[in-house]
C-alpha positions as CSV (number, residue, x, y, z in Angstrom):
1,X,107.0,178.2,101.2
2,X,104.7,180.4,99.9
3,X,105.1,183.4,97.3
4,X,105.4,186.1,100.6
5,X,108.3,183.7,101.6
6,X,106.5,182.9,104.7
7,X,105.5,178.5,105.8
8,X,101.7,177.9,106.0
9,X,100.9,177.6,110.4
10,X,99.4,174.9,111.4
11,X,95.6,175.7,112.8
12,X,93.6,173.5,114.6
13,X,90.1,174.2,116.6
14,X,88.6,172.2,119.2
15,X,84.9,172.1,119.0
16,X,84.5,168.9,121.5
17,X,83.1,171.9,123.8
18,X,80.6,173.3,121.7
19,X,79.2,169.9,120.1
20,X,78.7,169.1,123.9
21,X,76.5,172.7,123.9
22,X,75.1,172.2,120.8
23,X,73.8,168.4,122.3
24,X,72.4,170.1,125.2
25,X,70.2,172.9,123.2
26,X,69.0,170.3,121.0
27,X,67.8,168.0,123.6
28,X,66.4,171.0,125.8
29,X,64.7,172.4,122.7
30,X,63.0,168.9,122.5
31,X,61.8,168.8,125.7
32,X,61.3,166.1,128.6
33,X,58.4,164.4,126.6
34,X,60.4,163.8,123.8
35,X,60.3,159.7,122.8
36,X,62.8,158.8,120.6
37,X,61.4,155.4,119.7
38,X,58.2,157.0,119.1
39,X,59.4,159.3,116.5
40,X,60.9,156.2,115.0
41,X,58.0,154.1,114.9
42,X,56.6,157.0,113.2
43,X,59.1,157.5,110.6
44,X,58.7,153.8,109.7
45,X,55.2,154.3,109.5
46,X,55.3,157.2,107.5
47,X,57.8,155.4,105.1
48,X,55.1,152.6,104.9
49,X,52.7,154.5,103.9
50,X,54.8,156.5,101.2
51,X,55.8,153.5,99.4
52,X,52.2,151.6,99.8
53,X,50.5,151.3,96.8
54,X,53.0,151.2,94.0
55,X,51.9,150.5,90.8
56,X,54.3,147.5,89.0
57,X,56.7,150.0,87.2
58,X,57.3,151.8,90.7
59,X,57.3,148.7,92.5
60,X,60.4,147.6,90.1
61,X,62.3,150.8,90.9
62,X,61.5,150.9,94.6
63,X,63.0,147.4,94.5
64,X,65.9,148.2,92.1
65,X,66.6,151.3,94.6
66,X,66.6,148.9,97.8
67,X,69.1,146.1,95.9
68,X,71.0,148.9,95.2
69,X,71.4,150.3,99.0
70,X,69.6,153.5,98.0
71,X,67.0,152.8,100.1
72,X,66.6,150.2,103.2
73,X,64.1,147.7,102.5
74,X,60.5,148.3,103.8
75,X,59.6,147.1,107.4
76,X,62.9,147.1,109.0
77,X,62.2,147.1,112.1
78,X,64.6,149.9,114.0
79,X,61.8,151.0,116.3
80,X,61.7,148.7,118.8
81,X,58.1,147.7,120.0
């Protein structure tokens, strides 16, 4: 009990509902031409293209960072072709 003398209530909320909403704007606010695997592809791309070019000493963390998990190793492949 409490200091008022009163038992905490239980209180539970169902959001399954709104998530379901909150899918639907998202995908409507992204609009029929939207192509996931595109965007994908992209991302990869755009990762490439960050981490080209290290110099050795960046090289060593980037490598350190992807032994570690912190980062997933270049050239992964998710997009599919």
């Amino acid at each position: 009990m409490s200091s008022h003398g009163h038992a905490p209530v239980e209180f539970s909320v169902d959001l399954s509902a709104h998530e379901m909403l909150r899918r639907a704007h998202v995908l409507d606010a992204l609009g029929p031409d939207w192509d996931p695997v595109a965007a994908l592809r992209g991302e990869e791309e755009a990762n490439e293209l960050l981490y080209s070019g290290l110099d050795a000493d960046q090289q060593r963390v980037y490598d350190e960072l992807v032994a570690a998990g912190v980062l997933p190793p270049r050239g992964g492949g998710h997009a599919a072709p």
